[in-house]
C-alpha atoms as one frame of an Amber mdcrd trajectory, in Angstrom:
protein
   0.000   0.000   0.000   0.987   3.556  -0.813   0.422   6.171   1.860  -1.443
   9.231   0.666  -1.474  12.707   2.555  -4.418  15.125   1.979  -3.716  18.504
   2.111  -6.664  21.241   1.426  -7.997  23.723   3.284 -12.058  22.837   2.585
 -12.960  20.315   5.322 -15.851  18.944   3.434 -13.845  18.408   0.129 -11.179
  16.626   2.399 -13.972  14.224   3.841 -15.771  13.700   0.535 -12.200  12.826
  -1.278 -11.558  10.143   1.345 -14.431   8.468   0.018 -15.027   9.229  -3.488
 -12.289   6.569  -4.229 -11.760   2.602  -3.632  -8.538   3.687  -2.308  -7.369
   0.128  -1.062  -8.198  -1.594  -4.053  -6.251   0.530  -6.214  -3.115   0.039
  -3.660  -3.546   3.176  -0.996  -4.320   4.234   1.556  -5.349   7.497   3.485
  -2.170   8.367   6.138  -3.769  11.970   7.251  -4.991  14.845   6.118  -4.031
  18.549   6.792  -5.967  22.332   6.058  -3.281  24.053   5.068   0.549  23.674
   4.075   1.952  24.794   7.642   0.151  21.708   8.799   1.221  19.599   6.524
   4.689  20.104   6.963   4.330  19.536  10.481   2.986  15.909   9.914   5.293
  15.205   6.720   8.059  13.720   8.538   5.641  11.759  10.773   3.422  10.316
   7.835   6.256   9.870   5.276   3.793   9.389   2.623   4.164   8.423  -0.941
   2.195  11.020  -2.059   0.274  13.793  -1.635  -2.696  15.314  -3.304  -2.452
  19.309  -2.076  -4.674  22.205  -3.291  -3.225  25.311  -4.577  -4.978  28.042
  -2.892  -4.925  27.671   1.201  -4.579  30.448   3.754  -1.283  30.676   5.408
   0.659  28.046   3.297  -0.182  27.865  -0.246   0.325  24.755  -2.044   3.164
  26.333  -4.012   5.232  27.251  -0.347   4.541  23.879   0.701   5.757  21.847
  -2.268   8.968  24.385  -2.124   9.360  23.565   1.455   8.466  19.760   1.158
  11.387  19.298  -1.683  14.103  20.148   0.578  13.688  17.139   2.815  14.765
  15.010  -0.055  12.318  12.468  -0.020  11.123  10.920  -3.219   7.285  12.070
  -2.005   5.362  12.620  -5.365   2.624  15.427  -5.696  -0.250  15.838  -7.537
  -1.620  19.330  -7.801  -5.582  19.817  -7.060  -6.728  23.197  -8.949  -9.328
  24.807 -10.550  -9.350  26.622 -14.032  -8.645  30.172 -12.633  -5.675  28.820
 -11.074  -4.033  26.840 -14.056  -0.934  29.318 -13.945  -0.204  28.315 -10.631
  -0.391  24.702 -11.656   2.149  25.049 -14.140   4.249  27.280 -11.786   4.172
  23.772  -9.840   4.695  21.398 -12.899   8.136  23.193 -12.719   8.805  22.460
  -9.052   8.576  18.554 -10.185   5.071  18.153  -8.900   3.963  14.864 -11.184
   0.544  15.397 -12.426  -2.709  17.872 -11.637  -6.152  17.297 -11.543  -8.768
  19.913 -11.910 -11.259  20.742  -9.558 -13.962  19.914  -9.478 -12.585  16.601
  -9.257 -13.206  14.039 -12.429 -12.803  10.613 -10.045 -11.403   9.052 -13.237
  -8.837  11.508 -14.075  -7.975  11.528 -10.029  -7.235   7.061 -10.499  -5.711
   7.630 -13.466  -3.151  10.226 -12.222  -2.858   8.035  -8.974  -2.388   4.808
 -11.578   0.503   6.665 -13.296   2.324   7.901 -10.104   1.868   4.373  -8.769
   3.690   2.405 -11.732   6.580   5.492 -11.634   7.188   4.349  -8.143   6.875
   0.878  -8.618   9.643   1.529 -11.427  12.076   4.009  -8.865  12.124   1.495
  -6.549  12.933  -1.627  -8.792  15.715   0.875  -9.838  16.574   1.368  -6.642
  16.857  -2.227  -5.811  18.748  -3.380  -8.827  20.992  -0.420  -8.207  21.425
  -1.062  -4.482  22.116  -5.463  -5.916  24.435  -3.751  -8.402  26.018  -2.122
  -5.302  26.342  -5.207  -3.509  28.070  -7.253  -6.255  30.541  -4.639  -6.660
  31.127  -4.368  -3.132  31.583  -8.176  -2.998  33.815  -7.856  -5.828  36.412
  -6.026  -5.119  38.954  -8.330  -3.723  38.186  -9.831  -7.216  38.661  -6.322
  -9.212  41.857  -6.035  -6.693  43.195  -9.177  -7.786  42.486  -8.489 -11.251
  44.558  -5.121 -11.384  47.697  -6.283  -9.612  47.774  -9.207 -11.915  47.821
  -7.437 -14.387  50.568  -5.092 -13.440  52.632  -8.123 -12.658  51.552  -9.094
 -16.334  52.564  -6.003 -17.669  48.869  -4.994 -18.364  48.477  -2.574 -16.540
  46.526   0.841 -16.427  49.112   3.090 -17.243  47.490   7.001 -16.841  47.820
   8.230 -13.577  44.678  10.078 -13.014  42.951   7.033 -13.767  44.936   4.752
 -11.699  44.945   6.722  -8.798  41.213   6.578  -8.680  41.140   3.204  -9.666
  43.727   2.640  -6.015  41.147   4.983  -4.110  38.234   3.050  -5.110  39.935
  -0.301  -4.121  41.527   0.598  -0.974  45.205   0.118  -2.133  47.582   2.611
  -0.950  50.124   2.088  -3.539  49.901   5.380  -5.204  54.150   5.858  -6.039
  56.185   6.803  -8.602  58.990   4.090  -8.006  58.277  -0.224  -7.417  59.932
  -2.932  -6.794  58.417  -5.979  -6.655  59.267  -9.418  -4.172  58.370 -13.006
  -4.186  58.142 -15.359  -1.233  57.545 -19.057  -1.729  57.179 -21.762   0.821
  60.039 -24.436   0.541  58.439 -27.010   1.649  55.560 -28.458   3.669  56.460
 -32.057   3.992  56.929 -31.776   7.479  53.727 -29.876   8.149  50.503 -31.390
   9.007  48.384 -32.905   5.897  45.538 -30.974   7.402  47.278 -27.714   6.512
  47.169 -26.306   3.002  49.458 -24.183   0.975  47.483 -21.468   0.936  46.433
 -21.909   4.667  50.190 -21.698   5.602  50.494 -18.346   2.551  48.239 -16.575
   5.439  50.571 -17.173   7.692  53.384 -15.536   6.244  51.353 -13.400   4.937
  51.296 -11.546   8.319  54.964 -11.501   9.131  55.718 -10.293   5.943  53.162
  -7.419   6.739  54.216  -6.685   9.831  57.365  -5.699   8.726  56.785  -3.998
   5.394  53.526  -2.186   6.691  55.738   0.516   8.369  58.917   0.609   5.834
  56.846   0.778   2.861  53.571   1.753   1.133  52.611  -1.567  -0.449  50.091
  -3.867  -1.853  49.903  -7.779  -1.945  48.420 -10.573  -4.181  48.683 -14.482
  -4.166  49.362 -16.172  -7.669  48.203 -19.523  -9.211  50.776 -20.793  -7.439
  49.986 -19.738  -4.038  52.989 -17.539  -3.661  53.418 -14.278  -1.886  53.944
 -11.283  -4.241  54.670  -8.094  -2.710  54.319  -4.692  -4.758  56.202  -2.258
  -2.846  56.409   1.594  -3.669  58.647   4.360  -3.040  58.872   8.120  -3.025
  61.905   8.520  -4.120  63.236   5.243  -5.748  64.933   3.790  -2.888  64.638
   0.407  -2.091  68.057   0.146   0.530  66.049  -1.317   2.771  64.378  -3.941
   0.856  66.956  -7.115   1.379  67.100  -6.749   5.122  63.550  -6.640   5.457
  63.101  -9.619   3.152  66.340 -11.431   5.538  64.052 -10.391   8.726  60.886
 -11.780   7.216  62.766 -15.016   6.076  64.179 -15.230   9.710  60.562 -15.135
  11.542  58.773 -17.659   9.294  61.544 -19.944  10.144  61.551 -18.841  14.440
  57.656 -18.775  14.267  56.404 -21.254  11.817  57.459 -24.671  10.775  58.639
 -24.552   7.373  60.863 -21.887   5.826  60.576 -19.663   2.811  62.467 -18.372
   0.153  62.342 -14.390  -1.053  63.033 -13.674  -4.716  63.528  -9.854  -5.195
  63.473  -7.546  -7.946  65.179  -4.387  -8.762  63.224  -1.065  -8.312  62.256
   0.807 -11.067  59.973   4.440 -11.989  56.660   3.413 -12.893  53.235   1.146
 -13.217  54.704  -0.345 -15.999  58.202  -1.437 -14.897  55.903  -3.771 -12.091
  56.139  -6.677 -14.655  60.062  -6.299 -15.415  60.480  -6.056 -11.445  57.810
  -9.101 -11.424  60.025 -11.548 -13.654  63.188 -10.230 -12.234  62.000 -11.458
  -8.529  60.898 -14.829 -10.064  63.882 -15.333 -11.860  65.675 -14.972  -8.674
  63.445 -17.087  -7.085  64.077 -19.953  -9.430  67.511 -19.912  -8.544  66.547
 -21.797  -5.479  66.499 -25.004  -7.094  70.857 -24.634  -7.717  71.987 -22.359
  -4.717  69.472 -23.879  -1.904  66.186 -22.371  -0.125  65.491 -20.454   2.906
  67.500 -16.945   1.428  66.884 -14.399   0.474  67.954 -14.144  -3.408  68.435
 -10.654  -4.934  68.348 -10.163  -8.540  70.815  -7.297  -8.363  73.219  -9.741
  -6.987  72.645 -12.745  -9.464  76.182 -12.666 -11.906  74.612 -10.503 -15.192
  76.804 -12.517 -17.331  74.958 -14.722 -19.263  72.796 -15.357 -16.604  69.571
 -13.258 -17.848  69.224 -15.533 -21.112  65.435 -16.772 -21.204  65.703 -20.613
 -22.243  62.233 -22.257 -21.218  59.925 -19.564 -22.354  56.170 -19.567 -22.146
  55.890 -20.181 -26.150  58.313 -23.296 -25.540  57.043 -24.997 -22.538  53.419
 -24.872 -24.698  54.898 -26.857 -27.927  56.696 -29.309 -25.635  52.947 -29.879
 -24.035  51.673 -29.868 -26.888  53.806 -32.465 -28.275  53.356 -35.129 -25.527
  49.707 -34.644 -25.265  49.388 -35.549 -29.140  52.082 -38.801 -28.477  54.248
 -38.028 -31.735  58.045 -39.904 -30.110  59.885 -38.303 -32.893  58.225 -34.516
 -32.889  59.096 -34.779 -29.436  62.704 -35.941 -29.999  62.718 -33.103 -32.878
  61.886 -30.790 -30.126  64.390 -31.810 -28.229  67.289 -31.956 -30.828  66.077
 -28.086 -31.646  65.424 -26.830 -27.509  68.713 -27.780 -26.794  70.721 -26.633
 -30.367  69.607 -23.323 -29.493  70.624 -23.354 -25.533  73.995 -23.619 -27.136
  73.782 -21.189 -29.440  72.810 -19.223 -26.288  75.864 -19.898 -24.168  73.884
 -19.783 -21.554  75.797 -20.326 -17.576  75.125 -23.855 -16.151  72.615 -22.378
 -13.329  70.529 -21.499 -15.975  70.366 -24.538 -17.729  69.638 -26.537 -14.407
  66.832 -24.052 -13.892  65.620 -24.984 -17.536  65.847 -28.714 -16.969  63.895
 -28.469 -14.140  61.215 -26.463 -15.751  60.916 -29.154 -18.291  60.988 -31.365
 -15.911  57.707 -29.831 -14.280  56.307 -29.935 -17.652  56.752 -33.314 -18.024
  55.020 -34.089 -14.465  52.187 -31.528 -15.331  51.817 -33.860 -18.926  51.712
 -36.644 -16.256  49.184 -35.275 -13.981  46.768 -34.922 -16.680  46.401 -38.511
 -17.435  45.821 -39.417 -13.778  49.611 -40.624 -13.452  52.669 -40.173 -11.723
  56.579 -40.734 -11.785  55.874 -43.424  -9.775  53.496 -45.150 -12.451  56.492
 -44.696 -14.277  59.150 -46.229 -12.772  56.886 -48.868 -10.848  59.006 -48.032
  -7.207  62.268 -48.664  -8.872  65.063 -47.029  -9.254  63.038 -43.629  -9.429
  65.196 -40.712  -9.749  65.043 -37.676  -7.212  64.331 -35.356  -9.910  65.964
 -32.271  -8.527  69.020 -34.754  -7.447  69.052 -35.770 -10.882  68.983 -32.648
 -12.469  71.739 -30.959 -10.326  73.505 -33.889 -10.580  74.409 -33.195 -14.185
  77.583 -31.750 -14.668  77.570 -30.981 -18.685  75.066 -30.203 -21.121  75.604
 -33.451 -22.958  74.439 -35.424 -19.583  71.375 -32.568 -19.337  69.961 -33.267
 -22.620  70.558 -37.061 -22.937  69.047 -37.307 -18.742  66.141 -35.035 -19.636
  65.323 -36.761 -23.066  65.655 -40.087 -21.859  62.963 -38.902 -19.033  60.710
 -37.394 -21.221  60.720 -39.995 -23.801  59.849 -42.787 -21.075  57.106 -41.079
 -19.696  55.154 -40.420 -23.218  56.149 -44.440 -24.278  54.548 -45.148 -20.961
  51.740 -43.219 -20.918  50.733 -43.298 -24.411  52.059 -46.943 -24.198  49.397
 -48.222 -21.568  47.043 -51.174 -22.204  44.188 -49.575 -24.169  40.847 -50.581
 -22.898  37.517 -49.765 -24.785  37.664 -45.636 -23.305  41.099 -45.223 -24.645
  40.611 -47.137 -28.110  37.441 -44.199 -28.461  40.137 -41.780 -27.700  41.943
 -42.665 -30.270  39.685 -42.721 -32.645  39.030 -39.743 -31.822  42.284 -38.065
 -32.046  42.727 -40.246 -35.748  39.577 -38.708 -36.769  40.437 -35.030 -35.665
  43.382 -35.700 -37.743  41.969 -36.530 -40.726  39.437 -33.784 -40.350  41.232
 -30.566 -38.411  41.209 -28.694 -41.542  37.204 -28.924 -41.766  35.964 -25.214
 -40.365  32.954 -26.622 -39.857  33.613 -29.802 -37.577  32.199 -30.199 -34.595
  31.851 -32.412 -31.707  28.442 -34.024 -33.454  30.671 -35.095 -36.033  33.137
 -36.632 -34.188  30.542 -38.496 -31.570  28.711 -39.899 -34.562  32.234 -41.021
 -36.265  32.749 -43.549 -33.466  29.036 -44.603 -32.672  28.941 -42.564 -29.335
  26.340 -40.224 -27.864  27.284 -36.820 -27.701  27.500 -36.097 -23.844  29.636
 -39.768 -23.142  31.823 -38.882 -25.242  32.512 -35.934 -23.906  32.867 -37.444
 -20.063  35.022 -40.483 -20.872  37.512 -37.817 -23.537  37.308 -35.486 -20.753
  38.125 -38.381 -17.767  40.774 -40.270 -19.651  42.429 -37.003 -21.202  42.290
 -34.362 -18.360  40.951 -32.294 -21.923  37.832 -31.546 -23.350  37.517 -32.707
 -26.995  37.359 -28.603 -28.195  40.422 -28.214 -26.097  42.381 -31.025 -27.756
  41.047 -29.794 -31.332  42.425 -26.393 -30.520  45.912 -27.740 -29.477  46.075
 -29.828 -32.774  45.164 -27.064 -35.243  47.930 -24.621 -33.616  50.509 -27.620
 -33.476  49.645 -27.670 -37.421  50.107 -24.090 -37.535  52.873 -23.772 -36.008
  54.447 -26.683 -38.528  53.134 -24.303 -41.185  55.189 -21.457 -39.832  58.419
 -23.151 -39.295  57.820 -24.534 -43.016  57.915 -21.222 -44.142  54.503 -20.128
 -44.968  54.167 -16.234 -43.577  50.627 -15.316 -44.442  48.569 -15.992 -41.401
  45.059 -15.356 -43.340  46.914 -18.839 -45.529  47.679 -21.044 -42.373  44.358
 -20.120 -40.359  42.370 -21.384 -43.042  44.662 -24.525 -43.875  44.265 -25.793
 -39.897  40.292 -24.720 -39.941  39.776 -21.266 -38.497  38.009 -19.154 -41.329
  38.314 -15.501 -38.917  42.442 -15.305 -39.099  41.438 -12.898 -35.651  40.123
 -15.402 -33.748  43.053 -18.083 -35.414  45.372 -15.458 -33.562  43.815 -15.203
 -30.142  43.461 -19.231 -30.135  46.853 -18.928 -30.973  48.534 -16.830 -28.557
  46.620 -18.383 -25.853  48.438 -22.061 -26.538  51.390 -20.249 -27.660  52.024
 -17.444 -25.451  52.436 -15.455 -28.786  50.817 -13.791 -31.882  51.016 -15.324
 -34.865  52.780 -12.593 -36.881  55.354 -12.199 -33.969  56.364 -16.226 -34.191
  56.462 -15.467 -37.778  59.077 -12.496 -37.373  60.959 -14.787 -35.016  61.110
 -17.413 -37.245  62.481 -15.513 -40.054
């Protein structure tokens, strides 16, 4: 029900109002009444109504004063104007005021319901807006550790927002007092939790140092935090001025508390300091660069990139683009692409001259690669090697003293985990799978192929197929179709073929855009820039 306030100063007219109209069944109801606009105002606050039918011409308020008066309080109270002909001036004195409607006097009941019908459905409709503003409100509000997230990735991603009005609004709104013209950016990863309780997560134990590490930046340095997909600790620190003196021996006394305190220890990767939002990312790789050089000078330290030997030692060997092919390769089961890969990965490491720290950390990353490969079909090194004579893989890898014993130990690895996986007794799921894959082969170049087409090429209904590809894969069949057509792509490129429009079309992707997003996603790089590269 709507509350209505009546405000004129004939008694009589008042009365007969109240009951000229099935006020209820239209959806109001009468909250008071008042003779003049003085009185009125003196109720208003009591009555809050909804709205109020008021009369022009009264003695010591008019209806104009009052509506004037009534406005300031804010209040979304709609008016409609009661008038007669002689007063119609006044009435559209109060149309400008924002009163919503008038009704002549003497009073038509049907023009009366109708304007009472129209003010009705326009605050039916303010408060639905209100509501789905006010839910808008909410989600936003709930959002933004989300939106938070979202931006400091993306700084550590290199991006970022670069404008500084905009960014500085964009900190204000999400409560990150980071606003600096200088960063620097640290790491801090967990060693290892072997020895901690199975009940206790990573990320339960990231909380943890999570609070050391704040209590001792908080009061050194403006900062902001953000945990990435692997649970890690990244700091974003600011400065005034560019000076980050301070940083190391913070990082040493954080170090030294999670090991006094807690029950595992940690180990800080730090980068170099550098003028603005857009350096974050350089700082970003430079701290986890450092950081991987945990797995050949030890954990719990504090590793500085400054201090890392520059010789030689900043050559990228595993990049992004690489570690995808080499994924790629194993997931499709080709030995000899693999082996190709191999042959080429580690012809250009020496063209590199890379230092021998590097090339550990490189093993190891394809190492990680290979166990990620293994994850995915539901196995492990131990599947493997059956219990024996399984390698400590970090052992094994900084156990190798050339590059000779690096490439044949890592080959030989890699090699025996896609013979045994691809290698295993195939049962009725895998023999769909790979008919599946043989089909997808045959048919990759098809634009139009679809999952309907597949399911119906080896007798199987649509949504089984899906589950047992899905369960016996760790893929979904769109997934592995994607992976296949850049594979073949990427063949194209390193063939020779430069015209991207040529190759999307030839692996079945008739929008060469959408051939180039697919394609950076798998590849961590556009097409024409692999092309340029390859040149």
């Amino acid at each position: 029900m709507f509350k209505v306030l009546i405000v004129d100063d004939e008694y009589y007219f008042r009365q007969a109002l109240k009951v000229s109209l099935p006020w209820e069944e239209s959806g109001f109801q009468i909250a008071g009444e008042a003779k003049n606009g003085e009185e009125a105002l003196a109720i208003l606050s009591e009555i809050e109504p909804d709205v109020v039918l008021v009369d022009i011409n009264m003695p010591i308020m008019d209806g104009i004063e009052f509506i004037q008066n009534a406005k300031r309080r804010e209040k979304e109270t709609k008016f409609i104007i009661l008038t007669g002909h002689s007063e119609f001036v006044y009435a559209k004195q109060a149309m400008q005021l924002g009163v919503n409607n008038y009704v002549l006097k003497p009073i038509n009941e049907e023009d009366l319901q109708s304007a009472l019908q129209d003010i009705k459905k326009l605050i039916q409709k303010e408060q639905s807006e209100r509501l789905q503003l006010e839910s808008l409100k909410n989600q936003v509000k709930e959002n933004i550790p989300v939106l938070k997230d979202r931006l400091l990735n993306g700084w550590l991603q290199g991006n970022g927002t670069i404008g500084a009005t905009s960014v500085k609004e964009r900190l204000e709104y999400l409560g990150i007092d980071l606003n600096s013209p200088y960063f620097a950016v640290v790491v801090i990863d967990i060693d290892s939790i072997e020895s901690v309780g199975s009940g206790e997560s990573k990320q339960i134990l990231a909380l943890s140092v999570q609070d050391i590490a704040q209590e001792y930046i908080q009061n050194a340095y403006p900062y902001a935090y953000y945990y990435d997909h692997n649970d890690r600790f990244v700091l974003i620190v600011g400065s005034p001025n560019g000076s980050f003196d301070d940083i190391e021996a913070l990082c040493e006394e954080i170090r030294k508390s999670v090991q006094q305190k807690l029950a595992f220890t940690v180990t800080v990767g730090v980068g170099n300091g550098y003028p603005g939002i857009e350096s974050i990312s350089v700082s970003h790789k430079e701290a986890l660069f450092a950081l991987k050089h945990r797995f050949v000078m030890g954990g719990n330290q504090v590793i500085v990139h400054s201090t890392i030997a520059e010789s030689r030692m900043n050559v990228s060997l595993f990049s992004v683009e690489k570690r995808s092919s080499l994924l790629m390769c194993m997931r499709i089961g080709n030995l000899s692409e693999t082996e190709g890969w191999l042959t080429s990965f580690f012809q250009d490491v020496r063209t590199k001259n890379a230092s021998m720290e590097m090339l550990l950390v490189a093993g190891i990353e394809i190492l990680s690669t290979c166990i990620e490969f293994l994850a995915e079909a539901s196995l492990s090194l131990e599947d493997v090697f059956q219990n024996a004579n399984q390698p400590d893989m970090l052992l094994y890898i900084q156990q190798m003293n050339t590059l000779s014993q690096l490439e044949s130990g890592v080959s030989n690895l890699i090699l025996k985990v896609m013979a045994h996986t691809h290698g295993r007794k195939q049962n009725r799921a895998v023999k769909v799978i790979d008919e599946v894959k043989s089909y997808i082969r045959s048919h990759y170049s098809n634009e139009e192929l679809g999952i309907d087409d597949i399911a119906k090429s080896v007798h199987m209904n649509y949504n089984h197929l899906c589950f047992v590809f899905k369960k016996e894969t760790s893929l979904t069949i769109n997934d592995y179709l994607t992976e296949f057509r850049i594979a073949k792509a990427k063949e194209l490129f390193d063939q020779g073929e430069k015209i991207i429009q040529v190759v999307a079309i030839q692996v079945g992707y008739a929008d060469a855009n959408y051939f180039s997003k697919c394609f950076k996603k798998y590849m961590g790089i556009t097409p024409s820039k692999y092309v340029d590269n390859t040149r």
